[in-house]
C-alpha positions in Angstrom: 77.4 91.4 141.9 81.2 91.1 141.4 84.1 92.1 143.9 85.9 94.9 143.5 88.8 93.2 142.9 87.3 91.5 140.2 86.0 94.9 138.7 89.4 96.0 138.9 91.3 93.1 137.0 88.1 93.0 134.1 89.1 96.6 133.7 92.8 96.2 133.6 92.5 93.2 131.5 90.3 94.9 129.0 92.8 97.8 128.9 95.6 95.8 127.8 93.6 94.1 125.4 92.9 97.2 123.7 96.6 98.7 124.0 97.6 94.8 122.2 95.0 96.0 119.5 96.6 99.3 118.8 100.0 98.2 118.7 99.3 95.1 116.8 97.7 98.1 113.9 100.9 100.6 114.7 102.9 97.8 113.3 101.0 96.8 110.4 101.0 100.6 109.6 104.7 100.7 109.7 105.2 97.9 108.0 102.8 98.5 105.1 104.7 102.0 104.8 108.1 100.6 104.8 106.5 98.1 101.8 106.1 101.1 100.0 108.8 103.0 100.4 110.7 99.9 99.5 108.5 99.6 96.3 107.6 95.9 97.8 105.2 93.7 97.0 101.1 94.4 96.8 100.3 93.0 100.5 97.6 91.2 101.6 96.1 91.8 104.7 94.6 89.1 106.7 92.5 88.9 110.1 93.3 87.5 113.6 92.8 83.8 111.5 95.0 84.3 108.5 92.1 84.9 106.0 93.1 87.7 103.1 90.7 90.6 103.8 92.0 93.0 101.1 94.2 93.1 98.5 96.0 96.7 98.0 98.8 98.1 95.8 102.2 99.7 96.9 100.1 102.8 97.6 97.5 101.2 99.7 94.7 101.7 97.1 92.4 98.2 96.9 93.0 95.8 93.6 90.3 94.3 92.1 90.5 90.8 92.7 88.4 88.3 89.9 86.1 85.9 90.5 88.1 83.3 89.0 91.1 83.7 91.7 88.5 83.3 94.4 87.4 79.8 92.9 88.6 77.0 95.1 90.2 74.3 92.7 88.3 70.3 92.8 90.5 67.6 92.1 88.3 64.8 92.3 
């Protein structure tokens, strides 16, 4: 069984982890509306590791991405 003290900083710790999370989405938010106020660029949003999770337009609708952009390019 843990310590109480250790109870208490797992807590805290998870706490700030989720206040990091909603922050981190705030400013995405604000910056995908500012885009499209600005009439910006489509933006792609990516995860924690850079990876494009979806496309979307100036109105944050999805874009249908092809098949062909997804194929990785060989140059043997």
């Amino acid at each position: 069984m843990a310590t109480k003290r250790q109870q208490t900083m797992a807590k805290l710790t998870r706490e700030r982890n989720v206040k990091e999370k909603r922050e981190r989405k705030l400013e995405k938010k604000r910056a995908r509306k500012l885009a499209a106020a600005e009439g910006g660029e489509p933006m792609v949003e990516v995860d924690e590791f850079g990876m494009p999770l979806v496309q979307v337009d100036e109105f944050g609708m999805p874009l249908v991405v092809s098949d062909e952009s997804l194929a990785t390019s060989t140059d043997d």
